[in-house]
Structure formats: structure tokens, C-alpha cells
N, CA and C atoms of all chains as a GROMACS GRO file, in nm:
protein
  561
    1UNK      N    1   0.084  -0.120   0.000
    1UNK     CA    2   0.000   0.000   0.000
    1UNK      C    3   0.087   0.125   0.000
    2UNK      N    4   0.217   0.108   0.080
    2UNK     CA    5   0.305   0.235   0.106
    2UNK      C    6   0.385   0.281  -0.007
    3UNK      N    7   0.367   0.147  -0.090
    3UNK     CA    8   0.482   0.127  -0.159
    3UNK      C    9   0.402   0.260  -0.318
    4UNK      N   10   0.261   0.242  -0.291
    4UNK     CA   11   0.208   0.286  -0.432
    4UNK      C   12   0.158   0.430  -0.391
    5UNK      N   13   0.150   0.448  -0.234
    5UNK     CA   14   0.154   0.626  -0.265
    5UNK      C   15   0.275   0.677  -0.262
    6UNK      N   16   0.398   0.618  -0.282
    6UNK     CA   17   0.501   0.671  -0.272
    6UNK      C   18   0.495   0.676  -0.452
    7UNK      N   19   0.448   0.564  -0.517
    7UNK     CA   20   0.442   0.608  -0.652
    7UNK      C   21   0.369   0.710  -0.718
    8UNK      N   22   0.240   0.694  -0.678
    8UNK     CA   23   0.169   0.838  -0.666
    8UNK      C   24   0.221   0.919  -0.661
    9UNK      N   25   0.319   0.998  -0.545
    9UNK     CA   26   0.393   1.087  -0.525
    9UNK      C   27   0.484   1.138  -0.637
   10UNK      N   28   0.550   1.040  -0.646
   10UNK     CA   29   0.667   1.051  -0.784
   10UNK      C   30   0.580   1.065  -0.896
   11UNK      N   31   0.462   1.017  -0.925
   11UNK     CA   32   0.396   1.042  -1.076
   11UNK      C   33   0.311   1.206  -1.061
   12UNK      N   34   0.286   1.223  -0.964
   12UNK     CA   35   0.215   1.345  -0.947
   12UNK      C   36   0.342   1.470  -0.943
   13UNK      N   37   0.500   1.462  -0.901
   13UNK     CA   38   0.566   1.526  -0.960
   13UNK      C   39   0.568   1.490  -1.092
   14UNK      N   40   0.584   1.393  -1.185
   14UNK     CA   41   0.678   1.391  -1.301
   14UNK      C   42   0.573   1.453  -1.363
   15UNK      N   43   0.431   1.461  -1.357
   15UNK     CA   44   0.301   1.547  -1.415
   15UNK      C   45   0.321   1.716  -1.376
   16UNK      N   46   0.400   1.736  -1.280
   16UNK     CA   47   0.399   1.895  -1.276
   16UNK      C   48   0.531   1.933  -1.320
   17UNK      N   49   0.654   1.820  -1.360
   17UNK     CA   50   0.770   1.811  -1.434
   17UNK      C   51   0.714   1.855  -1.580
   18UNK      N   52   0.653   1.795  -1.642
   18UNK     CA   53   0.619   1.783  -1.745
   18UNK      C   54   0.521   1.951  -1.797
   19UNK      N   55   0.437   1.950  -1.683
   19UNK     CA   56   0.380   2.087  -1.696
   19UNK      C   57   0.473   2.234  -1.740
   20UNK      N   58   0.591   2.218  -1.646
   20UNK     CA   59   0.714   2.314  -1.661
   20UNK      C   60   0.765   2.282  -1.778
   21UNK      N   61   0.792   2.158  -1.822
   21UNK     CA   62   0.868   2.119  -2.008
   21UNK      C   63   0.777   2.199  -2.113
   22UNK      N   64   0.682   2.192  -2.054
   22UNK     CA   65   0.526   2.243  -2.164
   22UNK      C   66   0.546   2.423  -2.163
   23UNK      N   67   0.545   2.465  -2.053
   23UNK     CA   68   0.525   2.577  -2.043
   23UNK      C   69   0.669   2.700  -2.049
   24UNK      N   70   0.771   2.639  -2.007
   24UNK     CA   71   0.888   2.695  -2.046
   24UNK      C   72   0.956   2.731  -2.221
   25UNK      N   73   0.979   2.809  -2.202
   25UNK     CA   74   1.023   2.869  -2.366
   25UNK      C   75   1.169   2.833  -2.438
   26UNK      N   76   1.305   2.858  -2.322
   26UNK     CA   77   1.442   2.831  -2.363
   26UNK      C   78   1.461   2.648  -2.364
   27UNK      N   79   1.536   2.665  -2.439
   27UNK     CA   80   1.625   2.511  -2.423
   27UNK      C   81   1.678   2.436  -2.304
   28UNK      N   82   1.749   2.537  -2.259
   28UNK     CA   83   1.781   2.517  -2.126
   28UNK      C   84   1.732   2.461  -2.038
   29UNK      N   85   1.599   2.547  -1.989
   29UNK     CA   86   1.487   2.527  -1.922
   29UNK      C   87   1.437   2.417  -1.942
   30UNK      N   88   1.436   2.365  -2.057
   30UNK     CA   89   1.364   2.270  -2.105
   30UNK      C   90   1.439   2.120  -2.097
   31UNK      N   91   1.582   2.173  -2.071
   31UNK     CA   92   1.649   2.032  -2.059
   31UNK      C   93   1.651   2.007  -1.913
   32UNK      N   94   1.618   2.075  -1.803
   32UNK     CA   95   1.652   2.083  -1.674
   32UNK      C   96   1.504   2.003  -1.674
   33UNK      N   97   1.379   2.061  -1.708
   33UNK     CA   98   1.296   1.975  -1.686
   33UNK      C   99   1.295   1.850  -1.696
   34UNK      N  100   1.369   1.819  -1.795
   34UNK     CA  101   1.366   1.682  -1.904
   34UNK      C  102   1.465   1.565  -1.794
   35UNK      N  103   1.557   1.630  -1.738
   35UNK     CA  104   1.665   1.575  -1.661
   35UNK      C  105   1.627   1.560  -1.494
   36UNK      N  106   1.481   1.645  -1.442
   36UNK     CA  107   1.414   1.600  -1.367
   36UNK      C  108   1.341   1.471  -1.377
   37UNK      N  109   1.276   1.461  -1.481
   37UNK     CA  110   1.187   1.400  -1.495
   37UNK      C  111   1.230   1.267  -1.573
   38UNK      N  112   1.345   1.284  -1.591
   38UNK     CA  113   1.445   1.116  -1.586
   38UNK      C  114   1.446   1.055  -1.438
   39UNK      N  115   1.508   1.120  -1.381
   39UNK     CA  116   1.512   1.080  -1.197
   39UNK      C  117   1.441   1.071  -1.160
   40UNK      N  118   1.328   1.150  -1.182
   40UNK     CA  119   1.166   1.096  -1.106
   40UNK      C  120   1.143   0.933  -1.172
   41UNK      N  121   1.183   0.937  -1.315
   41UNK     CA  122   1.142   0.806  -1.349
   41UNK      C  123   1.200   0.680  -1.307
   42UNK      N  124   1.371   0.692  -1.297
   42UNK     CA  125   1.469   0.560  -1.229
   42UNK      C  126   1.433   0.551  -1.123
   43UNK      N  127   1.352   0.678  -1.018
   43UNK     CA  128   1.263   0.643  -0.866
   43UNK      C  129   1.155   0.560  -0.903
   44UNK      N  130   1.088   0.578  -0.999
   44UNK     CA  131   0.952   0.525  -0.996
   44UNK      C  132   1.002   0.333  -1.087
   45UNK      N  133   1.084   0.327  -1.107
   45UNK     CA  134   1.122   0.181  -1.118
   45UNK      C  135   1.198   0.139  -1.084
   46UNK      N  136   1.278   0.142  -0.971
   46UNK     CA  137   1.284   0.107  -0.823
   46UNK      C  138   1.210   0.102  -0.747
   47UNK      N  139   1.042   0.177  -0.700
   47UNK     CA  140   0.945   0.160  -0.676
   47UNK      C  141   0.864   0.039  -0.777
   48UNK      N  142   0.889   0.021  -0.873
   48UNK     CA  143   0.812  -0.050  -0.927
   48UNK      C  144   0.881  -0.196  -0.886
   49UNK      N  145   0.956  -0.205  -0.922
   49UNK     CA  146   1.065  -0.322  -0.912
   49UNK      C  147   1.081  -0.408  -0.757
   50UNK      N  148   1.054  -0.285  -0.672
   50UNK     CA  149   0.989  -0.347  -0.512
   50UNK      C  150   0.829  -0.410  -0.531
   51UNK      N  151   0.767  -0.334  -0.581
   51UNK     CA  152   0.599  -0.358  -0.597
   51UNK      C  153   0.618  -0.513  -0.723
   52UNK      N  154   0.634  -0.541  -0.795
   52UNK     CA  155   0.656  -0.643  -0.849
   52UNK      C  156   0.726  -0.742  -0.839
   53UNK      N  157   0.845  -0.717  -0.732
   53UNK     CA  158   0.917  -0.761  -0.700
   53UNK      C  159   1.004  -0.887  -0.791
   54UNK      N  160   1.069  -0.774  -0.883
   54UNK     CA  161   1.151  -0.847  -0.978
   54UNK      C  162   1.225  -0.751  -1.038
   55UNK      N  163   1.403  -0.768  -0.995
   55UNK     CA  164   1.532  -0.694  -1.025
   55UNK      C  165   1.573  -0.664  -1.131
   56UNK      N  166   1.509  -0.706  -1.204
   56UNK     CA  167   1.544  -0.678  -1.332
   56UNK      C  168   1.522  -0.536  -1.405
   57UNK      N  169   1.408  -0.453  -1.359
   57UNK     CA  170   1.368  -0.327  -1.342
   57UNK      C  171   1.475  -0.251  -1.320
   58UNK      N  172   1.599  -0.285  -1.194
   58UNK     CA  173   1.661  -0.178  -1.187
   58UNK      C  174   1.818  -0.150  -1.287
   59UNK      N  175   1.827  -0.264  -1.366
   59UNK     CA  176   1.894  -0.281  -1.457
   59UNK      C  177   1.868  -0.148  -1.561
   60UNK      N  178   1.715  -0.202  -1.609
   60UNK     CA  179   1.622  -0.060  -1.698
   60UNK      C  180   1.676   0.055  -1.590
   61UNK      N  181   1.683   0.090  -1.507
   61UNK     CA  182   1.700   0.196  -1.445
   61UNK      C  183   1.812   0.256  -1.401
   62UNK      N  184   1.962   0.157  -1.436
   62UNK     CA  185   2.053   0.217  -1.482
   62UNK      C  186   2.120   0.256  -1.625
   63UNK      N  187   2.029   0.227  -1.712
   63UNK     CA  188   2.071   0.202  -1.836
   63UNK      C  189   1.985   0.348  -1.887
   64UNK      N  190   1.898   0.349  -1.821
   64UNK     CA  191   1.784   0.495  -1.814
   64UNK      C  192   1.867   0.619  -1.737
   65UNK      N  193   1.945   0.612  -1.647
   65UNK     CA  194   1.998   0.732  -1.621
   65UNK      C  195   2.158   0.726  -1.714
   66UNK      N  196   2.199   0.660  -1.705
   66UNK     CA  197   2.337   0.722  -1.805
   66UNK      C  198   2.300   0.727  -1.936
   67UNK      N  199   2.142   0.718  -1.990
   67UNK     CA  200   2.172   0.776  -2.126
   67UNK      C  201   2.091   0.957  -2.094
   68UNK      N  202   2.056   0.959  -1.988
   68UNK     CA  203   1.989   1.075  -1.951
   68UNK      C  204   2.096   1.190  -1.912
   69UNK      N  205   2.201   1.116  -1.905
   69UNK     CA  206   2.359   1.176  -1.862
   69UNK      C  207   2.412   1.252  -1.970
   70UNK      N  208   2.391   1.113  -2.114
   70UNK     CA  209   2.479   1.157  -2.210
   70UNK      C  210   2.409   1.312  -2.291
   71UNK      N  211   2.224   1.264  -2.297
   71UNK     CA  212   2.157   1.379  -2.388
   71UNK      C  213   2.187   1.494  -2.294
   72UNK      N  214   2.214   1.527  -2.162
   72UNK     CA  215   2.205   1.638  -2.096
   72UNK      C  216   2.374   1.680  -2.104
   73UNK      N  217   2.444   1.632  -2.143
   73UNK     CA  218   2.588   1.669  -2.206
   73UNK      C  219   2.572   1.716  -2.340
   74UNK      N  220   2.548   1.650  -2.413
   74UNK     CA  221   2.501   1.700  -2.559
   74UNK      C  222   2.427   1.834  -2.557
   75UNK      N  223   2.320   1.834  -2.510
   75UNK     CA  224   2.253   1.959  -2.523
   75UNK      C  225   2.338   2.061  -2.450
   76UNK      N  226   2.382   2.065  -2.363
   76UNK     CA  227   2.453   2.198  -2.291
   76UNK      C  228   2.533   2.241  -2.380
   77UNK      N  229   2.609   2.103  -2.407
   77UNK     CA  230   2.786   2.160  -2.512
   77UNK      C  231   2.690   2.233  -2.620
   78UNK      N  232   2.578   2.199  -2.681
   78UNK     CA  233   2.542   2.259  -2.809
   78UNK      C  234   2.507   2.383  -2.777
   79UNK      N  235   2.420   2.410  -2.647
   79UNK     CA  236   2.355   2.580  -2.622
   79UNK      C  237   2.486   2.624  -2.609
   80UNK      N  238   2.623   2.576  -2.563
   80UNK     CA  239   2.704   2.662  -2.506
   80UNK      C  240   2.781   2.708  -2.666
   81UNK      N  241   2.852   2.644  -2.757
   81UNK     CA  242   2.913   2.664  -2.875
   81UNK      C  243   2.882   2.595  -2.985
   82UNK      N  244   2.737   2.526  -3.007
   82UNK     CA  245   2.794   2.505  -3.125
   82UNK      C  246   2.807   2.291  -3.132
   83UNK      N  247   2.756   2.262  -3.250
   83UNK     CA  248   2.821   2.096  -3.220
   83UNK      C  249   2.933   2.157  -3.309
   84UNK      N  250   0.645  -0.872   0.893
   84UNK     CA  251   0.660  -0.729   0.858
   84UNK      C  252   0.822  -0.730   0.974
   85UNK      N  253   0.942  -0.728   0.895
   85UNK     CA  254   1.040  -0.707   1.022
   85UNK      C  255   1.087  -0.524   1.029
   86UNK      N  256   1.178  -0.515   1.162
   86UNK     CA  257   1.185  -0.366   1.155
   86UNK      C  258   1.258  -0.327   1.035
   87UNK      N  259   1.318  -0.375   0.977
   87UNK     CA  260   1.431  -0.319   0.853
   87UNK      C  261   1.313  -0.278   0.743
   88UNK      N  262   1.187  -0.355   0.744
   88UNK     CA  263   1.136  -0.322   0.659
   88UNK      C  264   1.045  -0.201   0.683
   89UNK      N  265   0.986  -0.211   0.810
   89UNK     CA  266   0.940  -0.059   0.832
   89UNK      C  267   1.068   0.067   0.839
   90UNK      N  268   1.157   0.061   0.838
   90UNK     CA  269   1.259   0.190   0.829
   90UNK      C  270   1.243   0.158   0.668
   91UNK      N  271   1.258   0.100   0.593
   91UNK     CA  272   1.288   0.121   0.448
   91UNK      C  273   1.172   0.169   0.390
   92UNK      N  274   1.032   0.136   0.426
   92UNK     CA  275   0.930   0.242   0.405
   92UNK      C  276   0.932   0.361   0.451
   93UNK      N  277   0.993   0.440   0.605
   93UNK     CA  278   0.956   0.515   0.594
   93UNK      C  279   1.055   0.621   0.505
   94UNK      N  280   1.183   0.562   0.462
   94UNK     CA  281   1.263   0.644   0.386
   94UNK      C  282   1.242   0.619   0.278
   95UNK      N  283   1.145   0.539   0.234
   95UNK     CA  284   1.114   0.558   0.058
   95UNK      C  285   0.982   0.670   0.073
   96UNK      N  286   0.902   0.647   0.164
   96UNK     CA  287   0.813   0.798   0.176
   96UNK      C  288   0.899   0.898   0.218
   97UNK      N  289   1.011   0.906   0.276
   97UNK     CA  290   1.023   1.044   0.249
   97UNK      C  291   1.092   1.067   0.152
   98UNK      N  292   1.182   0.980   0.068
   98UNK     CA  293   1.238   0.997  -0.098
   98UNK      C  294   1.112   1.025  -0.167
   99UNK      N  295   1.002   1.000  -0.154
   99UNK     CA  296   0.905   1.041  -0.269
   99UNK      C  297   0.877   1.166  -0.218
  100UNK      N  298   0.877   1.211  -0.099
  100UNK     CA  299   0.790   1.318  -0.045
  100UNK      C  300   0.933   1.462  -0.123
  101UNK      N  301   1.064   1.396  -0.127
  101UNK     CA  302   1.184   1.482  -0.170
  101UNK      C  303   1.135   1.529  -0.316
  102UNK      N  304   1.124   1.431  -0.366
  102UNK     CA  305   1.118   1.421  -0.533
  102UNK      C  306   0.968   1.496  -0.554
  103UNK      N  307   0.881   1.455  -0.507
  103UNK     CA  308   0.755   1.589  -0.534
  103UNK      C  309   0.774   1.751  -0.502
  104UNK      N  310   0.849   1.690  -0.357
  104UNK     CA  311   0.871   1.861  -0.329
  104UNK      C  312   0.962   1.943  -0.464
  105UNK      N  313   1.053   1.844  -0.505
  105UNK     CA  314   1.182   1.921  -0.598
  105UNK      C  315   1.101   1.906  -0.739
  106UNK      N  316   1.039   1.898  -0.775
  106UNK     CA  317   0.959   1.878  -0.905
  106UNK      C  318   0.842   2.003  -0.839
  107UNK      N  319   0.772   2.001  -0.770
  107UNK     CA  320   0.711   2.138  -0.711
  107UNK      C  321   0.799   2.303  -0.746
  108UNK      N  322   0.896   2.249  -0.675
  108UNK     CA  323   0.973   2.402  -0.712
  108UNK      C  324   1.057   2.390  -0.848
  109UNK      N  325   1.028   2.295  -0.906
  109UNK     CA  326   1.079   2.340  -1.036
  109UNK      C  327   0.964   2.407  -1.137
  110UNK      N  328   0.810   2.345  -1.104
  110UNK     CA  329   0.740   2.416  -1.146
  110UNK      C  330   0.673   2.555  -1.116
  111UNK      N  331   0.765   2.589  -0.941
  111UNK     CA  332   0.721   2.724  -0.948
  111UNK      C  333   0.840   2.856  -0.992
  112UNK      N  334   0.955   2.789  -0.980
  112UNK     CA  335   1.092   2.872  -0.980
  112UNK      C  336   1.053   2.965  -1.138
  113UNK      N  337   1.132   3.112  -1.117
  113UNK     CA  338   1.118   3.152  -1.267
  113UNK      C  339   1.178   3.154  -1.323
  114UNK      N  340   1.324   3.142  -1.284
  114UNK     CA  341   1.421   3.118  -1.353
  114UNK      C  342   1.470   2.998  -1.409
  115UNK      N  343   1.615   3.000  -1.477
  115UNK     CA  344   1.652   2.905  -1.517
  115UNK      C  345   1.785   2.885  -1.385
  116UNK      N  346   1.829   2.913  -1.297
  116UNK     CA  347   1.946   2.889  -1.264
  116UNK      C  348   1.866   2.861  -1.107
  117UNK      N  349   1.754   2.924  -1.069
  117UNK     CA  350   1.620   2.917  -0.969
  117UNK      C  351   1.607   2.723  -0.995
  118UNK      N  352   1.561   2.698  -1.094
  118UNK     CA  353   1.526   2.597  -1.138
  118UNK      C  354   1.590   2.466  -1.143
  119UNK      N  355   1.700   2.502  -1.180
  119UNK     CA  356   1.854   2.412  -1.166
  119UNK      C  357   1.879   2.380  -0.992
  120UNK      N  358   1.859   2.478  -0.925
  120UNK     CA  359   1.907   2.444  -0.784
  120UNK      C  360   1.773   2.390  -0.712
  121UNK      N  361   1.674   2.408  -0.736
  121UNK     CA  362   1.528   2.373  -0.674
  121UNK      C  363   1.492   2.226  -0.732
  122UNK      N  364   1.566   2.182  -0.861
  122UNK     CA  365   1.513   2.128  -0.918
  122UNK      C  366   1.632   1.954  -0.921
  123UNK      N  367   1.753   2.006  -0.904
  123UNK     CA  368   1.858   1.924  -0.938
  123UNK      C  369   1.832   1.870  -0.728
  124UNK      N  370   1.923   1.932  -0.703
  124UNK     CA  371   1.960   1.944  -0.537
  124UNK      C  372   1.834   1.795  -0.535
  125UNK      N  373   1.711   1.840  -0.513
  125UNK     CA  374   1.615   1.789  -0.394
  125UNK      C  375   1.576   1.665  -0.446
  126UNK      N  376   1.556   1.641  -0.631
  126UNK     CA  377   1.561   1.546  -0.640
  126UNK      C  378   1.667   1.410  -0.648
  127UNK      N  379   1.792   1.423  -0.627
  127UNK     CA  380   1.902   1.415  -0.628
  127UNK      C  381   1.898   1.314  -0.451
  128UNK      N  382   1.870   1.397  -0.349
  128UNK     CA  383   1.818   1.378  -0.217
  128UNK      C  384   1.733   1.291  -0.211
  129UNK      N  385   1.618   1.320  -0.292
  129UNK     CA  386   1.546   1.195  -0.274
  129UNK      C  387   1.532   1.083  -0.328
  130UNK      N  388   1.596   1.050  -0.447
  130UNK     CA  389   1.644   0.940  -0.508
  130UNK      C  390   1.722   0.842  -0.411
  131UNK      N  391   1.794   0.936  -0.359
  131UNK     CA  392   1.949   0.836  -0.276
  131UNK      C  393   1.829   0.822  -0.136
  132UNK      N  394   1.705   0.860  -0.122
  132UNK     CA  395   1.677   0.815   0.041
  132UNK      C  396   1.576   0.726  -0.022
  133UNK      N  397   1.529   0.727  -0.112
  133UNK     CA  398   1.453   0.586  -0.200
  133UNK      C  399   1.561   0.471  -0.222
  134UNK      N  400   1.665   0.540  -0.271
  134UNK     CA  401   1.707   0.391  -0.266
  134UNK      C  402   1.789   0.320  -0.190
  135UNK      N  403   1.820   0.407  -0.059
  135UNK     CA  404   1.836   0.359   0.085
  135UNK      C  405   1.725   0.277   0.139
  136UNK      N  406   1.570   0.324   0.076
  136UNK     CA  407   1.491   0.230   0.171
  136UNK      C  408   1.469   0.103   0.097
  137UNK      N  409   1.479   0.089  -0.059
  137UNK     CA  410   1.481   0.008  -0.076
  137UNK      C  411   1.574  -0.107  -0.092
  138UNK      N  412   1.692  -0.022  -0.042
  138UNK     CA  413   1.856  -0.117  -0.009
  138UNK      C  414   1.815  -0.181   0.187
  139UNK      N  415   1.724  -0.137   0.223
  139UNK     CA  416   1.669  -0.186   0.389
  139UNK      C  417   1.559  -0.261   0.356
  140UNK      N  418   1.451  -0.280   0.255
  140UNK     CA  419   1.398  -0.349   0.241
  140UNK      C  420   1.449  -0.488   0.194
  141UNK      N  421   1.499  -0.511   0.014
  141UNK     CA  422   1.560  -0.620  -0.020
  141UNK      C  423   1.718  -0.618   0.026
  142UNK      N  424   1.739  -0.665   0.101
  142UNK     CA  425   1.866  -0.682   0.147
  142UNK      C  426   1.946  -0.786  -0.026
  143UNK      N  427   1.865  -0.844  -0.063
  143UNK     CA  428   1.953  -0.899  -0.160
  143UNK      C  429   2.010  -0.815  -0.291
  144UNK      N  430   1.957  -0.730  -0.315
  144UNK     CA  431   1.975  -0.653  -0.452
  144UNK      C  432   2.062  -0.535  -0.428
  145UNK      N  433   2.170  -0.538  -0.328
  145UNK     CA  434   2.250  -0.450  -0.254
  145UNK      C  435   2.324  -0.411  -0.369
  146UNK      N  436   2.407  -0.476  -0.400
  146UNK     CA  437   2.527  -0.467  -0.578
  146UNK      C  438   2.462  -0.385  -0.635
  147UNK      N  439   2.327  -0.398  -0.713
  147UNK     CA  440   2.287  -0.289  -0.806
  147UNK      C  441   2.213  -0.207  -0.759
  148UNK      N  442   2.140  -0.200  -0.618
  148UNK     CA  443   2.081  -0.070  -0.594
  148UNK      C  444   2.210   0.040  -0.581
  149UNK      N  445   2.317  -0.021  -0.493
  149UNK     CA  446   2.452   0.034  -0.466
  149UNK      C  447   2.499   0.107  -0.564
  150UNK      N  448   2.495   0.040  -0.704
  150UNK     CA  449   2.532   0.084  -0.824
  150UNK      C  450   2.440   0.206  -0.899
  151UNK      N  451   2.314   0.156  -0.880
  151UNK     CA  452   2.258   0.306  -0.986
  151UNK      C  453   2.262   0.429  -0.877
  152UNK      N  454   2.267   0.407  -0.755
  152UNK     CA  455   2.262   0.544  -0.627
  152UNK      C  456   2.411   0.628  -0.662
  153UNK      N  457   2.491   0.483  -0.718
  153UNK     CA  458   2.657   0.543  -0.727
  153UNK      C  459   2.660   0.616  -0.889
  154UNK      N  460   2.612   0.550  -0.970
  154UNK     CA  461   2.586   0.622  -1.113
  154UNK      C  462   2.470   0.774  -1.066
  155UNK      N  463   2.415   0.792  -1.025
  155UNK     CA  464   2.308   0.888  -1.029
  155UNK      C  465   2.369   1.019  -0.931
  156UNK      N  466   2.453   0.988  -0.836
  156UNK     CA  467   2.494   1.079  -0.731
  156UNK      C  468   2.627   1.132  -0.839
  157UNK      N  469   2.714   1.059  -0.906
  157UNK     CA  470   2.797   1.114  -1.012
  157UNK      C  471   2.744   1.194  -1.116
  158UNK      N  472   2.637   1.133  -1.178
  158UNK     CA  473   2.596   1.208  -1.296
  158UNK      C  474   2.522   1.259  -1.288
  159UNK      N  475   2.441   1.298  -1.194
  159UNK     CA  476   2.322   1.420  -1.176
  159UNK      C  477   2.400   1.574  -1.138
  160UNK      N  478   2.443   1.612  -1.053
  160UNK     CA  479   2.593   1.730  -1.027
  160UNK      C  480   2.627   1.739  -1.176
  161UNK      N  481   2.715   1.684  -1.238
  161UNK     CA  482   2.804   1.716  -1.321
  161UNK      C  483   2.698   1.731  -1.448
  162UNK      N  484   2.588   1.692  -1.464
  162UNK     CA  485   2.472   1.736  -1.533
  162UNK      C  486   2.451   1.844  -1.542
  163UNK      N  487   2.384   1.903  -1.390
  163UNK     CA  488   2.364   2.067  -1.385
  163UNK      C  489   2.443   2.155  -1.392
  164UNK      N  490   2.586   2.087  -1.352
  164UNK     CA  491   2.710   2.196  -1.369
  164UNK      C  492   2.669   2.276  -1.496
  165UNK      N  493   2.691   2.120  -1.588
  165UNK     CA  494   2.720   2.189  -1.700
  165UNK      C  495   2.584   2.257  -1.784
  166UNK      N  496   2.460   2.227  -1.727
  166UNK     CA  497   2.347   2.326  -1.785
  166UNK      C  498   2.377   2.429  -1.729
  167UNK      N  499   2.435   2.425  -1.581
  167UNK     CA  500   2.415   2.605  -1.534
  167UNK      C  501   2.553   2.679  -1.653
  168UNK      N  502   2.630   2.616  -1.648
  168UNK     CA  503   2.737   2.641  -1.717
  168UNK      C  504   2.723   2.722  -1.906
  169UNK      N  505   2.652   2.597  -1.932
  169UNK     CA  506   2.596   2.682  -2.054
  169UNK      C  507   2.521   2.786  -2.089
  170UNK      N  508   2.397   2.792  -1.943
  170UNK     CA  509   2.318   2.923  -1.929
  170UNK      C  510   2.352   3.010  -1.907
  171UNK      N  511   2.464   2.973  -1.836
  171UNK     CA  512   2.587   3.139  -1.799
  171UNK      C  513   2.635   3.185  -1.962
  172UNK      N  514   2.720   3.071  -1.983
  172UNK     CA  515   2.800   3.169  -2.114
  172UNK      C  516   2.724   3.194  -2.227
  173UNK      N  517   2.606   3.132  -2.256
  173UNK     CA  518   2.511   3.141  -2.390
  173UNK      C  519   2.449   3.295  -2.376
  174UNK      N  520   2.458   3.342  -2.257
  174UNK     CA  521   2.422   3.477  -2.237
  174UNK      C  522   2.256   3.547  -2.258
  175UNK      N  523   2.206   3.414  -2.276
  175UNK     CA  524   2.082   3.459  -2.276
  175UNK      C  525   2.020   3.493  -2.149
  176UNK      N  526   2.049   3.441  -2.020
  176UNK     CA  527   1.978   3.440  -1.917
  176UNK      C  528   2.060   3.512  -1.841
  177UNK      N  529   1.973   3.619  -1.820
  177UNK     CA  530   2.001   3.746  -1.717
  177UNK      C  531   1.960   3.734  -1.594
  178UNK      N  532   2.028   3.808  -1.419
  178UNK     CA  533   1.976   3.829  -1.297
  178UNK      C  534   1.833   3.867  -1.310
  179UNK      N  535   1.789   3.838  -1.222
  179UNK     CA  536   1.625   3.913  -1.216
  179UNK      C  537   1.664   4.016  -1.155
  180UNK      N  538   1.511   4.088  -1.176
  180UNK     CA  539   1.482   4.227  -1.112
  180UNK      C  540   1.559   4.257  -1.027
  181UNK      N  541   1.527   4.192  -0.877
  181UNK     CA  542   1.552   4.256  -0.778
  181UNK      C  543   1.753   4.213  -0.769
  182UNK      N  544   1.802   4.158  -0.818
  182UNK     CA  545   1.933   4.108  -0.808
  182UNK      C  546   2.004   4.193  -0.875
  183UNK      N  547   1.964   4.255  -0.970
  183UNK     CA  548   2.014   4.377  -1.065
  183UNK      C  549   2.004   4.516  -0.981
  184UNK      N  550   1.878   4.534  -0.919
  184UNK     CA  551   1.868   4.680  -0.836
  184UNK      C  552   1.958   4.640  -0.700
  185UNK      N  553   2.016   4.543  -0.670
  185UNK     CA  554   2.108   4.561  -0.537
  185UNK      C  555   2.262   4.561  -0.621
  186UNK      N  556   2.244   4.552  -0.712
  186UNK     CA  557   2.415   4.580  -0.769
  186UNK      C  558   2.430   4.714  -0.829
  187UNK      N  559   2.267   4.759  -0.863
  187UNK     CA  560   2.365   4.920  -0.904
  187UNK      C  561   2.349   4.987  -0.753
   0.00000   0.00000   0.00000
């Protein structure tokens, strides 16, 4: 039961994450959202992965933040100079 | 129900309670550098106390919870560095109001 309002929690941010991606204008802005709302997600399957209880989830959930690593490198180097 | 497992609930509620709050102030912050610190910091915090509780719950899956808390605490920082980094020199994003009238 504890386990799914804690998911709740995390989905009811990544919905007001997403609100700010929507409503923000720069790139920037828009990647900071984007790079929230990766981490809300590797939380919410580790939550999931307890609730189903099967490890394999958190595999997906490292393979989900280091590519969330690489696009938020990419995009900076590009706002900053240029590919 | 043993005690390890009630401490690992109550620090995965408060990792979720981190991660709403820091997703909250990212949707109220106006800035972009506001946003970065409201937004990086808290969820960052509550990731690593989620997956403290769920490193007290399954005691067996220690290796890879260990591992993405150790990938995510590296690459989340050096993430925002470098967005705040680019928002600085791209020069689009200026002090606000009131940060400008205490410097002249």
C-alpha cells in the first residue's frame, strides 16, 4: 500500500515536471525539466521493481539514467558553442 | 513485517515526499538557474533516500541498488554543472529584477 503512494507521489511530480517542459520557452529550461523528470522516473522503477518484485527493473533503471547523462551533455555543449 | 522493513518504508516515503517537493519548485521557480538548484539538489536527495529504503527493504539486490545510487549521485551534479554552465556563457539568461537593483 506504502509502496504505491510513494508512486503516486513521484507520478504526481513527473506530471507537474512535465507541466514546466510544456510551459517553459528556452532550451535550457527545457532540458533541466527533461533531466528531472528522468530521476523521477529511475525512482519510480525502483518503486516498481519493489511492488513487483523483480530486479530486473533496476537494470532498466541504470541504463535509463546514463543515457539521460549523455543527452544532458550533448545539449549543454550545443547551447554553449555550437556541435 | 520485520523492523528493517518498516525503516525502508519510511525512507522511501520520504524519498518520494523529496522528489515531489523538488519537481514542485521546479514548477514554481522563474528562472533558469532558480530551477537548476530547486530542481537538481532535492531530487538528487530523494532518489538516494529511496534507494536507501529500498537497499533496507531487499537486502539482496545490494550490488545494483549500490550501483545506480553510485551512477546517479555522479551524474546528476556534473549534469547541472554543465546546464548552469551553458546558461551562464550562452548569455541569454540574465539576474532578475531585484538582483540587478542591489548591484547598481
Amino acid at each position: 500500500m506504502l509502496y504505491n503512494i510513494a508512486l503516486g507521489l513521484t507520478g504526481l511530480g513527473a506530471v507537474l515536471s512535465l507541466a514546466s517542459l510544456v510551459k517553459s520557452r528556452s532550451l535550457v529550461e527545457k532540458m533541466v525539466a527533461l533531466d528531472v523528470i528522468t530521476t523521477l522516473f529511475s525512482a519510480g522503477l525502483v518503486l516498481f521493481s519493489l511492488i513487483f518484485d523483480s530486479s530486473f527493473l533496476l537494470d532498466i533503471a541504470i541504463v535509463y539514467a546514463l543515457l539521460s547523462f549523455g543527452a544532458v551533455f550533448v545539449v549543454a555543449r550545443y547551447q554553449e558553442r555550437g556541435l | 513485517m520485520g523492523i528493517l522493513e518498516v525503516i525502508g518504508t519510511f525512507f522511501i516515503i520520504l524519498g518520494s515526499l523529496f522528489l515531489f517537493l523538488g519537481a514542485l519548485g521546479l514548477y514554481r521557480m522563474p528562472d533558469v538557474f532558480n530551477k537548476l538548484q530547486a530542481g537538481t539538489k532535492a531530487t538528487t536527495l530523494g532518489f538516494l533516500s529511496a534507494a536507501l529504503g529500498a537497499l533496507l527493504v531487499k537486502p539482496e539486490w545490494t550490488f545494483k541498488i549500490i550501483l545506480i545510487a553510485a551512477i546517479l549521485l555522479l551524474t546528476n551534479p556534473l549534469g547541472s554543472h554543465a546546464l548552469a554552465r551553458a546558461a551562464k556563457k550562452s548569455g541569454l539568461f540574465e539576474l532578475g529584477e531585484e538582483q540587478k537593483g542591489g548591484e547598481k
